[in-house]
GUKOL-417446 format. One record per residue (C-alpha): x negated, y, z negated; residue in one letter; residue number from 1. Coordinates in steps of 0.5 Angstrom, whole numbers. Each point is the difference from the previous one (the first is absolute). Example, Ala and Ser with C-alpha at 12.3 -4.5 7.8 and 13.67 -1.06 7.14 Angstrom:
<recs>
<rec><px>-25</px><py>-9</py><pz>-16</pz><type>A</type><seq>1</seq></rec>
<rec><px>-2</px><py>7</py><pz>2</pz><type>S</type><seq>2</seq></rec>
</recs>
This chain:
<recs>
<rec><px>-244</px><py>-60</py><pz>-33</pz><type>X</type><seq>1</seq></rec>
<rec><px>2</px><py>-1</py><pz>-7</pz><type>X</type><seq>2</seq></rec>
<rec><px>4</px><py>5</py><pz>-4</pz><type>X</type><seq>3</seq></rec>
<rec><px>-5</px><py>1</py><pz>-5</pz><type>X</type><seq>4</seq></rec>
<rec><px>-4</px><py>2</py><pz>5</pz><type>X</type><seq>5</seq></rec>
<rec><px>5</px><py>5</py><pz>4</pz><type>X</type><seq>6</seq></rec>
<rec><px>1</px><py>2</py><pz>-7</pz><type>X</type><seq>7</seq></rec>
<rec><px>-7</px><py>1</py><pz>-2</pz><type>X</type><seq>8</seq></rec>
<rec><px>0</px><py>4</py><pz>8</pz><type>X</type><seq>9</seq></rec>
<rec><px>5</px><py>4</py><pz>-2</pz><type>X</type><seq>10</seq></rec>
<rec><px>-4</px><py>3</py><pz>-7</pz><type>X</type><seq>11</seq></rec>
<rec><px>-7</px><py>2</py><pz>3</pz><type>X</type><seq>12</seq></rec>
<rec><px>4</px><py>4</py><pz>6</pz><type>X</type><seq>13</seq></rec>
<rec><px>4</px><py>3</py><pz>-5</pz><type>X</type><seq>14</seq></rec>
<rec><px>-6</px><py>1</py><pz>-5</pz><type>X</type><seq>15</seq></rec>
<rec><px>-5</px><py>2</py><pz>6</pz><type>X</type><seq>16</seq></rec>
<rec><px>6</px><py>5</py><pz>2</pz><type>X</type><seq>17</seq></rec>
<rec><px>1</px><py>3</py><pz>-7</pz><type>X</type><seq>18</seq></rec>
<rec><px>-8</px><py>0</py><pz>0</pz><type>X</type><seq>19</seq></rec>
<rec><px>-1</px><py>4</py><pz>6</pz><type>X</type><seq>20</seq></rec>
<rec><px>6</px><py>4</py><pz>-2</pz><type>X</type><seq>21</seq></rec>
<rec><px>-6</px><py>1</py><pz>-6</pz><type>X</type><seq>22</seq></rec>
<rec><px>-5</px><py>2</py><pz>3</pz><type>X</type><seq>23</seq></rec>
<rec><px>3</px><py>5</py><pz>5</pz><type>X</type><seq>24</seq></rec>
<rec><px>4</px><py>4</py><pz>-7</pz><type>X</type><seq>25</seq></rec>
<rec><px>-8</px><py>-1</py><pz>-4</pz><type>X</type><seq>26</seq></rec>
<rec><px>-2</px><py>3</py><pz>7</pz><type>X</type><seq>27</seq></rec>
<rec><px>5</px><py>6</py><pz>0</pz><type>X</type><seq>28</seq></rec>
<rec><px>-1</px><py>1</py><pz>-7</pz><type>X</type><seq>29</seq></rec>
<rec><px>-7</px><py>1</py><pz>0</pz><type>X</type><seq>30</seq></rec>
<rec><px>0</px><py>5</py><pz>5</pz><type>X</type><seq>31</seq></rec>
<rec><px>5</px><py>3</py><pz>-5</pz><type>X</type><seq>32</seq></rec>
<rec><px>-5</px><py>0</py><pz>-5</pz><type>X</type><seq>33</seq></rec>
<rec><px>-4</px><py>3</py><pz>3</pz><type>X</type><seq>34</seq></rec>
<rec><px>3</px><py>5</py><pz>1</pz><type>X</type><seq>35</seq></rec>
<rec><px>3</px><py>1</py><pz>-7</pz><type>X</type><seq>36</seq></rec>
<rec><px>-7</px><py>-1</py><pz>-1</pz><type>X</type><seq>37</seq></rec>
<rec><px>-3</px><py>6</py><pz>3</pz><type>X</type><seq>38</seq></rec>
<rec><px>6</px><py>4</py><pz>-2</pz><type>X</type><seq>39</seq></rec>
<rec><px>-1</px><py>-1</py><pz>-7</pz><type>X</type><seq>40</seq></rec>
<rec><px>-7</px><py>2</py><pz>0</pz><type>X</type><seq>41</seq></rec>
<rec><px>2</px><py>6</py><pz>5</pz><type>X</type><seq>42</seq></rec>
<rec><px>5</px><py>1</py><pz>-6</pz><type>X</type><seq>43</seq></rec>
<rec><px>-5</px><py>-1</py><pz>-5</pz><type>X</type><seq>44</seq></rec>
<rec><px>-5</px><py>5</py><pz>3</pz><type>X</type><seq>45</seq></rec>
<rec><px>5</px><py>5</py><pz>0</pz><type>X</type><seq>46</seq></rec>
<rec><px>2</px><py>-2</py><pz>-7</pz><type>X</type><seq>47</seq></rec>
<rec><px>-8</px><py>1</py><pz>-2</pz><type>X</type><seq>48</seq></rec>
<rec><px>1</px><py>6</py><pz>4</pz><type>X</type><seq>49</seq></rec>
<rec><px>7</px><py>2</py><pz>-4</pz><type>X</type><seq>50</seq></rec>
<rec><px>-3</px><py>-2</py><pz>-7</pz><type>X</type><seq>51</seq></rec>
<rec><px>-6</px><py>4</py><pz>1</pz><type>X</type><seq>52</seq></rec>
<rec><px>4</px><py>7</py><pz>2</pz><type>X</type><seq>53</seq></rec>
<rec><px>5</px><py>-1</py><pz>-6</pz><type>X</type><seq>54</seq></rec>
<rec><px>-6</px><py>-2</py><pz>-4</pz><type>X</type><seq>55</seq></rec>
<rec><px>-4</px><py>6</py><pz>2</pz><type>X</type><seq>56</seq></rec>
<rec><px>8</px><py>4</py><pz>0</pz><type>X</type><seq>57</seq></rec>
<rec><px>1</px><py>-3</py><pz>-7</pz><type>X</type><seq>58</seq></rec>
<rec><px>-7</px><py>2</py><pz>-2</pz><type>X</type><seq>59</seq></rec>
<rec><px>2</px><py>8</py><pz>2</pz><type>X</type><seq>60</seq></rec>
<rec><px>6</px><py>0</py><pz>-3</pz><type>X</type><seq>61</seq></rec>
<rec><px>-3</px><py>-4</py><pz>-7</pz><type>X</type><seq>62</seq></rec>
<rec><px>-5</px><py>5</py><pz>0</pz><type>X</type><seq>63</seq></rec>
<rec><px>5</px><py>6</py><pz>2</pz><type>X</type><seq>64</seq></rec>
<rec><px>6</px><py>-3</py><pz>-5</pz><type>X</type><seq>65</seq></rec>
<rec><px>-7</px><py>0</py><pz>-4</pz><type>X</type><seq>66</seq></rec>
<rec><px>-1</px><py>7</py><pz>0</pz><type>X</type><seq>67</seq></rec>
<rec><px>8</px><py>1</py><pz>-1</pz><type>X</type><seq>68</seq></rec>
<rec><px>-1</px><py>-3</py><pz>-6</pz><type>X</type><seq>69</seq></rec>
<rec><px>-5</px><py>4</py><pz>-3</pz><type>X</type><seq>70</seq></rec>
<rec><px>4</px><py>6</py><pz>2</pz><type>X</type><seq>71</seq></rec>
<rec><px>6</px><py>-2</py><pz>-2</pz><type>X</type><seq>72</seq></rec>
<rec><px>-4</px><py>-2</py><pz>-7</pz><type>X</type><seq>73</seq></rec>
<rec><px>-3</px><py>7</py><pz>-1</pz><type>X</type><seq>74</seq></rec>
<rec><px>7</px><py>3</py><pz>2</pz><type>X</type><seq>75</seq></rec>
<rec><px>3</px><py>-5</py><pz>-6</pz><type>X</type><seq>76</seq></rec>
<rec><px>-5</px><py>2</py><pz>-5</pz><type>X</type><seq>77</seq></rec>
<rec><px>2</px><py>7</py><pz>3</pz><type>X</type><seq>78</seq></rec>
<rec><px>7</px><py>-2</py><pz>-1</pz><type>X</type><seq>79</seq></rec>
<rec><px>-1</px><py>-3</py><pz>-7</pz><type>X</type><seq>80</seq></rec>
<rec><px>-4</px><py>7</py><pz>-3</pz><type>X</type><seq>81</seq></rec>
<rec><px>6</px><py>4</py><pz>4</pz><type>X</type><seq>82</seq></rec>
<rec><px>5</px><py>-5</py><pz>-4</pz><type>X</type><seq>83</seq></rec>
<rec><px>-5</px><py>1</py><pz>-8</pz><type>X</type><seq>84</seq></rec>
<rec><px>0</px><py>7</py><pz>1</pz><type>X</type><seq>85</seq></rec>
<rec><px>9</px><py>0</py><pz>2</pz><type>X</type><seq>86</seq></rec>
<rec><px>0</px><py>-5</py><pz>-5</pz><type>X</type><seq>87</seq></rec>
<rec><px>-4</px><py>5</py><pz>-5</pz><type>X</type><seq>88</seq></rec>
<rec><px>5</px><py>6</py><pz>2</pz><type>X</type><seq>89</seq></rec>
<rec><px>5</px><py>-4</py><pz>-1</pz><type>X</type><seq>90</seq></rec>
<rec><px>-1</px><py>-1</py><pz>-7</pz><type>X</type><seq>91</seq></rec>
<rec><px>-2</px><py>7</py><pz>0</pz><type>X</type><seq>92</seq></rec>
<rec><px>6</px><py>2</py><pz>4</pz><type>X</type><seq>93</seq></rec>
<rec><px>5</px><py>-5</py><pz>-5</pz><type>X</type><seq>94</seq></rec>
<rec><px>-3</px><py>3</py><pz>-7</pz><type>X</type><seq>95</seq></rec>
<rec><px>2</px><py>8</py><pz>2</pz><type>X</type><seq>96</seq></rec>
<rec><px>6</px><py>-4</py><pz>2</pz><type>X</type><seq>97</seq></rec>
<rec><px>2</px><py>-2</py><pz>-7</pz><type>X</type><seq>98</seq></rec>
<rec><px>-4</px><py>6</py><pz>-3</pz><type>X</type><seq>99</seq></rec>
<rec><px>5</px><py>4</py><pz>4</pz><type>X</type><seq>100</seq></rec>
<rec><px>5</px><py>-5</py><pz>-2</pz><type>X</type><seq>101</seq></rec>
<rec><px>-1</px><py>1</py><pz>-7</pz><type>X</type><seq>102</seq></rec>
<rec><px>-1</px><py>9</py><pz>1</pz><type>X</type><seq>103</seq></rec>
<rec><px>7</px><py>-1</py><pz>2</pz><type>X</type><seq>104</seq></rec>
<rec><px>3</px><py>-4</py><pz>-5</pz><type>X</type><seq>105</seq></rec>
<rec><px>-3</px><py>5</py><pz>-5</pz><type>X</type><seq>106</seq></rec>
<rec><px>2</px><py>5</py><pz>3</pz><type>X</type><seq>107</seq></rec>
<rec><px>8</px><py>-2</py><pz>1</pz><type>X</type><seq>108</seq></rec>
<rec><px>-1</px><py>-2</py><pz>-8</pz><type>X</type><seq>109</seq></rec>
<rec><px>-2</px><py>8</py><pz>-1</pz><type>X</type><seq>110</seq></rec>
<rec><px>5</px><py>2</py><pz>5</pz><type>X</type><seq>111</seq></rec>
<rec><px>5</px><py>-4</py><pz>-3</pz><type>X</type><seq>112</seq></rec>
<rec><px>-3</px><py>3</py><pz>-8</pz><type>X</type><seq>113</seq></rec>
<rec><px>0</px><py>7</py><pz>4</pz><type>X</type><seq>114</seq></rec>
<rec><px>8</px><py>0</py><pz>1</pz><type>X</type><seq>115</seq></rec>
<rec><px>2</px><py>-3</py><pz>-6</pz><type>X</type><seq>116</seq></rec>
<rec><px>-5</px><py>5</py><pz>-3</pz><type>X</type><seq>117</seq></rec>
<rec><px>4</px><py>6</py><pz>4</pz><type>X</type><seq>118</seq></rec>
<rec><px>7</px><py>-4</py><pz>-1</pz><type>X</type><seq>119</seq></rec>
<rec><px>-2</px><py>1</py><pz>-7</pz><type>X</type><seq>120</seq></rec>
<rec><px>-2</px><py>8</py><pz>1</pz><type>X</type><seq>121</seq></rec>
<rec><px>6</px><py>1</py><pz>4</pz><type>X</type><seq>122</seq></rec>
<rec><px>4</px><py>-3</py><pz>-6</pz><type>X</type><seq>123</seq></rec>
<rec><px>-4</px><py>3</py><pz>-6</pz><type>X</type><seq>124</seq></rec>
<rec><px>1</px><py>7</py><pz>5</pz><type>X</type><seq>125</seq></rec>
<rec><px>8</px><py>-1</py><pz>0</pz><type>X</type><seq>126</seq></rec>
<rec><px>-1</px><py>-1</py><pz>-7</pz><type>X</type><seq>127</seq></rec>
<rec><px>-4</px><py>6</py><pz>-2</pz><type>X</type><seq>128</seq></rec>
<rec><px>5</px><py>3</py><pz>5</pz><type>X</type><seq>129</seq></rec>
<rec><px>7</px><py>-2</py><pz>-4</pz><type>X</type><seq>130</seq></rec>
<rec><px>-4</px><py>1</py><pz>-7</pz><type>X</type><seq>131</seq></rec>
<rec><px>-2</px><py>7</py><pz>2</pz><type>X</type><seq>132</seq></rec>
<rec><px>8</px><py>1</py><pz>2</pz><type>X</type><seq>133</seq></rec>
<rec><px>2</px><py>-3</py><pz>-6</pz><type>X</type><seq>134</seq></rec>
<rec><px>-5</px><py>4</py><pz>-4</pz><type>X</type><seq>135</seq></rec>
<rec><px>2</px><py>8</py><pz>4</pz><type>X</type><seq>136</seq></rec>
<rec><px>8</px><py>-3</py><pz>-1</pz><type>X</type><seq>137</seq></rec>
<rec><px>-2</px><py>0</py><pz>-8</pz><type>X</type><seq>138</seq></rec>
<rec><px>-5</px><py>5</py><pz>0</pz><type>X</type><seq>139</seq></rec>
<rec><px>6</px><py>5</py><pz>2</pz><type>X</type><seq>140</seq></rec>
<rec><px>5</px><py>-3</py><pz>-4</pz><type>X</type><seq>141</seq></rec>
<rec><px>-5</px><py>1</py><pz>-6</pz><type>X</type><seq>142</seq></rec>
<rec><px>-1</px><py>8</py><pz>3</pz><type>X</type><seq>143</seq></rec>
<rec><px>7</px><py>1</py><pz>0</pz><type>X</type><seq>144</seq></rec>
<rec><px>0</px><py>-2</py><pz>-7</pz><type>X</type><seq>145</seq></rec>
<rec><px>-5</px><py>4</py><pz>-2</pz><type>X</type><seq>146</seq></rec>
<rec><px>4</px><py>5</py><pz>3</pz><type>X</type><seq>147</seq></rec>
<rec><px>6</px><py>-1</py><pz>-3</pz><type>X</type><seq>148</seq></rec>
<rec><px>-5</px><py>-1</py><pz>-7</pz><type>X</type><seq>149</seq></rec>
<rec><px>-3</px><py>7</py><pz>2</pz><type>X</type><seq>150</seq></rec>
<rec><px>6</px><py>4</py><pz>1</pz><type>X</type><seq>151</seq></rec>
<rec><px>3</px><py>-3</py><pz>-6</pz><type>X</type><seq>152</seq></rec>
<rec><px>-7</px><py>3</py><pz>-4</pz><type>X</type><seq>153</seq></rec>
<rec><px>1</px><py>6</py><pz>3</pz><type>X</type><seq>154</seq></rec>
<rec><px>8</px><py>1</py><pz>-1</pz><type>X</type><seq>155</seq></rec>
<rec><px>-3</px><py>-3</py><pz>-8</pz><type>X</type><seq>156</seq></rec>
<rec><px>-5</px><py>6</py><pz>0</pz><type>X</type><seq>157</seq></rec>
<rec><px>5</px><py>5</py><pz>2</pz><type>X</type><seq>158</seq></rec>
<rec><px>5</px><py>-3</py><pz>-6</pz><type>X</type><seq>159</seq></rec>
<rec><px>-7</px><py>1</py><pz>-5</pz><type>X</type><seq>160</seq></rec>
<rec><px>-2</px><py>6</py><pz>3</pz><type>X</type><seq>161</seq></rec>
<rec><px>7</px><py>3</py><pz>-1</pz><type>X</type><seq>162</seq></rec>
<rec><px>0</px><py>-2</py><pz>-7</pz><type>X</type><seq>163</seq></rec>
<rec><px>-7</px><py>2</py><pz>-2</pz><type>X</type><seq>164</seq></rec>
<rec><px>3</px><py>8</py><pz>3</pz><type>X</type><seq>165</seq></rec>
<rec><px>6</px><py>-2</py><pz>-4</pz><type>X</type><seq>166</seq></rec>
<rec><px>-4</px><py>-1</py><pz>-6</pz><type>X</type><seq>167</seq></rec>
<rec><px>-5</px><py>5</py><pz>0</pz><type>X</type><seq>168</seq></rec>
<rec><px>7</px><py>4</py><pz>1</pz><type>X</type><seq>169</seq></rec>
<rec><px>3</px><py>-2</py><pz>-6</pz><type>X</type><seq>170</seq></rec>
<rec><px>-7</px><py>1</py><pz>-4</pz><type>X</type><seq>171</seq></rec>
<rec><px>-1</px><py>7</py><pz>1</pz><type>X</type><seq>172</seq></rec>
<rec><px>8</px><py>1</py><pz>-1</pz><type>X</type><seq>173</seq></rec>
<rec><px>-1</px><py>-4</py><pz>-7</pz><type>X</type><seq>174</seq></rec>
<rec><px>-7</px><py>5</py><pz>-1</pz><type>X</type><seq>175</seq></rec>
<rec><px>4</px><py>6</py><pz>1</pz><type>X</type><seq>176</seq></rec>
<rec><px>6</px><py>-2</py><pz>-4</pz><type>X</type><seq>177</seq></rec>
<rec><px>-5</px><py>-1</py><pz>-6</pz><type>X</type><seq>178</seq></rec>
<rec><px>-3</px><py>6</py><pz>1</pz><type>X</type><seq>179</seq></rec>
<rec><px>7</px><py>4</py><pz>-1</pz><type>X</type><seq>180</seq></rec>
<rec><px>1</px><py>-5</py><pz>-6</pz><type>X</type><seq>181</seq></rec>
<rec><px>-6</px><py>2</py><pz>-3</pz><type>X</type><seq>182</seq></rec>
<rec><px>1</px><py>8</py><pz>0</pz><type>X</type><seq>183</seq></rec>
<rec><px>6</px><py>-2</py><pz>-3</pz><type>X</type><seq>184</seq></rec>
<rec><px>-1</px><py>-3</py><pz>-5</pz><type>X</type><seq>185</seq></rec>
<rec><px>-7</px><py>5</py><pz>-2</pz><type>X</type><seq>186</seq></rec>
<rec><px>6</px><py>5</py><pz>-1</pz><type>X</type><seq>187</seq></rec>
<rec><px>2</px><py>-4</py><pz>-6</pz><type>X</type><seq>188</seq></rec>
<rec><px>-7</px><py>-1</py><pz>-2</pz><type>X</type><seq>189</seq></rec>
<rec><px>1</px><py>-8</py><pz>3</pz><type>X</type><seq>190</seq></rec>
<rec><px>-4</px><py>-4</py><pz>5</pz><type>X</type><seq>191</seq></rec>
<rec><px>2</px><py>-6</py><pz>3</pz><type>X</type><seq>192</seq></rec>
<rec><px>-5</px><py>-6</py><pz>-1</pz><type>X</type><seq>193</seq></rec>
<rec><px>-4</px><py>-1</py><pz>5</pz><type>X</type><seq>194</seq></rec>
<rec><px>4</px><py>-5</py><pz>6</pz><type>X</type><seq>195</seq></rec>
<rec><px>-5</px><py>-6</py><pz>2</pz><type>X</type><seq>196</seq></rec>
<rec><px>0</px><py>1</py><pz>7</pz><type>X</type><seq>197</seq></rec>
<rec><px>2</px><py>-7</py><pz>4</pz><type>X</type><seq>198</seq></rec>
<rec><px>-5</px><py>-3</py><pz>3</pz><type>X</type><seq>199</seq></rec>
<rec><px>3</px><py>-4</py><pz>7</pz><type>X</type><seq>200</seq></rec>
<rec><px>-3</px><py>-7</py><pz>0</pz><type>X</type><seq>201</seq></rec>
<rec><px>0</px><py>-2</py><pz>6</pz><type>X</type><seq>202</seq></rec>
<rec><px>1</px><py>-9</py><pz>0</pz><type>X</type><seq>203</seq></rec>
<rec><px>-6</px><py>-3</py><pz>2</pz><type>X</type><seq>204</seq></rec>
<rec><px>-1</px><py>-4</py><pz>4</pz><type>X</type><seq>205</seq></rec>
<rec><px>2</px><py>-8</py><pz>-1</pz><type>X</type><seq>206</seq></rec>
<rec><px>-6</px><py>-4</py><pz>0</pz><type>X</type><seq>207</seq></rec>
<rec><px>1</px><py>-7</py><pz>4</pz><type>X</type><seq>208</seq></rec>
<rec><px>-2</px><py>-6</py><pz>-5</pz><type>X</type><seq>209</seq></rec>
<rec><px>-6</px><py>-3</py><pz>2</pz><type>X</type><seq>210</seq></rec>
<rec><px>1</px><py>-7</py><pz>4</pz><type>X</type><seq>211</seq></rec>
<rec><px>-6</px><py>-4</py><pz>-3</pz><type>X</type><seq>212</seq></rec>
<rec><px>4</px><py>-7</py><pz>0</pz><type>X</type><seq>213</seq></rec>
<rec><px>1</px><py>1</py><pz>8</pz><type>X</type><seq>214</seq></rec>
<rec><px>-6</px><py>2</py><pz>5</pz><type>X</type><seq>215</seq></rec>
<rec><px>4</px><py>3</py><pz>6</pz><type>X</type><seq>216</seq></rec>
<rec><px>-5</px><py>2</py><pz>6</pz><type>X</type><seq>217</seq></rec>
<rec><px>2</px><py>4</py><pz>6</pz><type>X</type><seq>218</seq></rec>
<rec><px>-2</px><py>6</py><pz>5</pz><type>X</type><seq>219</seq></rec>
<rec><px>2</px><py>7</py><pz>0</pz><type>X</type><seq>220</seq></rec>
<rec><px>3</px><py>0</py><pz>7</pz><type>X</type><seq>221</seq></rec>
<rec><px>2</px><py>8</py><pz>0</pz><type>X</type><seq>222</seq></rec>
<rec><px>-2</px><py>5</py><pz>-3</pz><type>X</type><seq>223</seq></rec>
<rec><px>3</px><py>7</py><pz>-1</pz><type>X</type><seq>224</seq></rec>
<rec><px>-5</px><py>4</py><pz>-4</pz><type>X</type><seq>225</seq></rec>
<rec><px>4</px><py>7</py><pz>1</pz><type>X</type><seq>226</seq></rec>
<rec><px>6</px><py>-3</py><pz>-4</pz><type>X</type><seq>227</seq></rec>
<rec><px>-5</px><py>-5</py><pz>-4</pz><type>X</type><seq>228</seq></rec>
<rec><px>5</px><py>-6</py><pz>2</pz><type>X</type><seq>229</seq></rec>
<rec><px>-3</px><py>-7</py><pz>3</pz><type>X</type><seq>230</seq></rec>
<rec><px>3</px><py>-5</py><pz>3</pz><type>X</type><seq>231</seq></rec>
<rec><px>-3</px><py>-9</py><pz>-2</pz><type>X</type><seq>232</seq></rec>
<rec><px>-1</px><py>-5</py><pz>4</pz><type>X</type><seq>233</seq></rec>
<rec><px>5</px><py>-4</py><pz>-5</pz><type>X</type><seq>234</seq></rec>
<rec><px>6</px><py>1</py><pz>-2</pz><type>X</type><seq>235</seq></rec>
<rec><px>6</px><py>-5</py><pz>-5</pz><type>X</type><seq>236</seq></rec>
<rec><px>-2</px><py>-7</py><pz>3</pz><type>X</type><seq>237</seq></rec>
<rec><px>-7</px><py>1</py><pz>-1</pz><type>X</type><seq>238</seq></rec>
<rec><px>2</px><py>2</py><pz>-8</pz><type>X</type><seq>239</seq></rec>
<rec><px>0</px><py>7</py><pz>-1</pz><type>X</type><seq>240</seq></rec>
<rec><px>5</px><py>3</py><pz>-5</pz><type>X</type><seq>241</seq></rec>
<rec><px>2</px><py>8</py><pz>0</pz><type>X</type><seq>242</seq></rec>
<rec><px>-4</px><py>4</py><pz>-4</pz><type>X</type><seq>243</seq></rec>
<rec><px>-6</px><py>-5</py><pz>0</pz><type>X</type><seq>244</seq></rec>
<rec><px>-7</px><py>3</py><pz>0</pz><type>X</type><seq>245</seq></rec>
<rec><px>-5</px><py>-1</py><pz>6</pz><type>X</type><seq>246</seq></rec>
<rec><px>-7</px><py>2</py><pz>-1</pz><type>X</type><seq>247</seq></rec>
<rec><px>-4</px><py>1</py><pz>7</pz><type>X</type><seq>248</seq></rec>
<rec><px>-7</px><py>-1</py><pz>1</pz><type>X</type><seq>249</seq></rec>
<rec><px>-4</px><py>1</py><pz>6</pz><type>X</type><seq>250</seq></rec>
<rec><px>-8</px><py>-5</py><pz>0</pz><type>X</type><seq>251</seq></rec>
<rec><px>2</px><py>-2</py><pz>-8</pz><type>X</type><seq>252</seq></rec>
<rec><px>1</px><py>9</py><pz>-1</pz><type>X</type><seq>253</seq></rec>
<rec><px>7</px><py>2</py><pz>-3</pz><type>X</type><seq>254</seq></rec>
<rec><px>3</px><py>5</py><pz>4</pz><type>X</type><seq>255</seq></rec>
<rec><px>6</px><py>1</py><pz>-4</pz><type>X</type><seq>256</seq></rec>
<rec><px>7</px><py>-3</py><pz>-2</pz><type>X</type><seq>257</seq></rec>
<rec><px>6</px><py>-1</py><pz>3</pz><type>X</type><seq>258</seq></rec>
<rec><px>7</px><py>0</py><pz>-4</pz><type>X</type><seq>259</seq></rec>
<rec><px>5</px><py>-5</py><pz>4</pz><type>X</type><seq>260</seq></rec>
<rec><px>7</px><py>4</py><pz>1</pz><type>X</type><seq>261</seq></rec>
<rec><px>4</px><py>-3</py><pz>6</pz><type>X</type><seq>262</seq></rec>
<rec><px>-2</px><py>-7</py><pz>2</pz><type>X</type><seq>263</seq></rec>
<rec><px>3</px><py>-5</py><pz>6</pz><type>X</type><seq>264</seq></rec>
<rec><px>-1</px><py>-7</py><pz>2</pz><type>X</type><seq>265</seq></rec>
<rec><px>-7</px><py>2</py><pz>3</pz><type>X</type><seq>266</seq></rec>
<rec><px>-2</px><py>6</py><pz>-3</pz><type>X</type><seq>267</seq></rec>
<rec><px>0</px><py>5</py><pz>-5</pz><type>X</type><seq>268</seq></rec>
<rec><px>0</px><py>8</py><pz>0</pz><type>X</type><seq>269</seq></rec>
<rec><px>-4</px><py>3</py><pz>-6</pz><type>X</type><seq>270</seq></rec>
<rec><px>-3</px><py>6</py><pz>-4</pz><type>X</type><seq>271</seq></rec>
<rec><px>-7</px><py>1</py><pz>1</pz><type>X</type><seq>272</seq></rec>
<rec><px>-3</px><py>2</py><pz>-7</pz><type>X</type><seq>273</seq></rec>
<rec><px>-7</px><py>1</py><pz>-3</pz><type>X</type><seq>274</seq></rec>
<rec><px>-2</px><py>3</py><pz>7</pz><type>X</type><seq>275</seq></rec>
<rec><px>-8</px><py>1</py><pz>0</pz><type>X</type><seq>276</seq></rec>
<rec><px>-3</px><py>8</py><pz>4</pz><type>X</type><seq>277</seq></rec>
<rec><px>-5</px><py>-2</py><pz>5</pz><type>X</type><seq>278</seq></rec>
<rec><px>3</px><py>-1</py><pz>6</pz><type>X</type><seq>279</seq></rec>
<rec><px>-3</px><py>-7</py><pz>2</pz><type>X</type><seq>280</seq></rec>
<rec><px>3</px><py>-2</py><pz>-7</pz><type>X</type><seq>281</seq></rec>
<rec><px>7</px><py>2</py><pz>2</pz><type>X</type><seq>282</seq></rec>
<rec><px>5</px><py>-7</py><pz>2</pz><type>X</type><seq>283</seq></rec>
<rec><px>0</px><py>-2</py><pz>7</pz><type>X</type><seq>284</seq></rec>
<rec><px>4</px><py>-6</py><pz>3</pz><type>X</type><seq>285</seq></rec>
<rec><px>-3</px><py>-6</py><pz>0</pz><type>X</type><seq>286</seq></rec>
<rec><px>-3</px><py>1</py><pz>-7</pz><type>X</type><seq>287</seq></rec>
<rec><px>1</px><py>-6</py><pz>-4</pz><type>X</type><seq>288</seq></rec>
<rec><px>6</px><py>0</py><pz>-6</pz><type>X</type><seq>289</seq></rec>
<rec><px>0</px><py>-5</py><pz>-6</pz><type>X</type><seq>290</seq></rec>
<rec><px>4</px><py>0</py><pz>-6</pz><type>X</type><seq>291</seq></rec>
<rec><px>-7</px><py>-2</py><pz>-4</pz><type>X</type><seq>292</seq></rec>
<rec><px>-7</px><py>3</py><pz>0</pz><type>X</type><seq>293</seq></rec>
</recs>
C-alpha cells in the first residue's frame, strides 16, 4: 500500500471522527434548542403576561397621574389668583409703606421746624426776660431820679413859698409905712406922689427852638402825670439836645409838648406842656414823640 493511500486513510478517519463529533454536538445542541425554544416562549408568554399587567398598570397610573394632574392644575391656578391677589397686597402693602415713609419724613421735617421753632421762642423768652430786667433796672433808676427831681421841686417850692410870705410881708410893712408918711405929710398940707406898686414878673418859661432841619422820632417810655415829667425812648446818640421840643401825638391827634430837660446816651427826661383836659387826651407811654408835625 502506498503512502498516498496510508495518507489519504488517515484523512477520511479523521474526517469520519470530526464528522461524527459533528453530529453528536448538532445532536446535543438541538435538544438544547429546543429547550431554549420553549423556555423563551414560556418567558415570552410571561412577557405578554408582564407587559399587559404593566400596560393596564401604566393606564391607571396614567389615568390617576391624569386626575393629579388636572388637581394640581386647579390647585396652580388656585395658587396663581392666591399669587395676583398677595402680589396686589403687596403693591397696596408697598404704597402705605412709602405714604408712611413719607408722613414721617414730614414729620421729622415739622419736628425739627417745631424745636428750631421752640429754641427760637426759649431764646426771644430769655430775650424778653433780660429786656425786662434791663428795663425795671432802668426804670428804677429813672424813678429814684424823679425822685431826686421831686424832692428837689419840693425843696424849690418851699424856697418860693418862702419868699412869696417874705414878700407879701415886706408888702404890707411898705403900705403901713406909707400910710404913716401920708398922715404926716397932710399935717403940713403935702401929699406924697402916688407909689406905683411893683408888679412881680415872674420869667416865662424858655421856649425850646423848634427842630425843623432834623426829624427826631421815638416813644414815650414812662410817664408821670402827677408831676408832668416824661421820660423818651431816645436820648443823646439818637440827636437829642437839652432844651429840644417834642410834640406827642397819638393815631396823627397832638396830645402835647415835651420840652427835653436832662438827656443820657438813650434817653431823655422832659416837661410836658400844653397838656389837653379830657382824660383819654392826657399823655400815656407808648405814645409817639417827633420833633416835627
Amino acid at each position: 500500500m502506498s503512502t498516498l493511500t496510508k495518507v489519504l486513510i488517515v484523512l477520511l478517519t479523521v474526517a469520519s471522527i470530526f464528522l461524527c463529533g459533528i453530529v453528536v454536538t448538532y445532536v446535543a445542541s438541538a435538544e438544547n434548542y429546543k429547550d431554549k425554544w420553549q423556555t423563551l416562549q414560556s418567558s415570552e408568554r410571561r412577557a405578554r403576561q408582564q407587559k399587559d399587567q404593566i400596560t393596564e398598570e401604566w393606564n391607571a397610573e396614567k389615568a390617576k397621574m391624569d386626575e393629579e394632574r388636572t388637581k394640581l392644575n386647579g390647585e396652580i391656578a388656585a395658587l396663581r389668583d392666591q399669587i395676583r391677589g398677595l402680589n396686589g397686597q403687596v403693591a397696596d402693602i408697598t404704597r402705605e409703606r412709602d405714604d408712611a415713609r413719607r408722613r414721617k419724613e414730614n414729620y421729622e421735617t415739622i419736628l425739627a421746624d417745631y424745636n428750631k421753632t421752640v429754641e427760637r421762642n426759649t431764646q426771644l423768652q430769655r430775650d424778653a426776660q433780660k429786656a425786662e430786667a434791663d428795663l425795671r433796672a432802668e426804670r428804677t433808676k429813672l424813678t429814684q431820679r424823679i425822685e431826686d427831681y421831686i424832692r428837689a421841686l419840693d425843696v424849690k417850692s418851699a424856697i418860693v413859698m418862702q419868699l412869696e410870705a417874705k414878700l407879701k410881708g415886706l408888702t404890707e410893712e411898705k403900705a403901713a409905712l406909707q400910710g404913716k408918711m401920708d398922715e404926716f405929710l397932710r399935717q403940713y398940707g403935702k401929699v406924697t406922689a402916688q407909689a406905683v406898686p411893683a408888679i412881680a414878673i415872674r420869667e416865662a418859661a424858655r421856649v425850646a427852638p423848634p427842630a425843623t432841619d432834623i426829624d427826631l422820632k421815638g416813644l414815650l417810655a414812662v410817664v408821670d402825670l402827677k408831676n408832668n415829667i416824661a421820660e423818651l425812648s431816645i436820648g443823646a446818640a439818637d440827636g437829642v439836645e437839652k432844651n429840644m421840643r417834642f410834640h406827642v401825638t397819638r393815631d396823627s391827634k397832638f396830645i402835647c409838648d415835651v420840652v427835653v430837660l436832662d438827656v443820657e446816651p438813650d434817653k431823655a427826661l422832659g416837661w410836658m406842656e400844653l397838656l389837653q383836659d379830657t382824660a383819654q387826651d392826657k399823655p400815656r407811654a407808648g405814645d409817639a414823640v417827633s420833633t416835627n408835625l
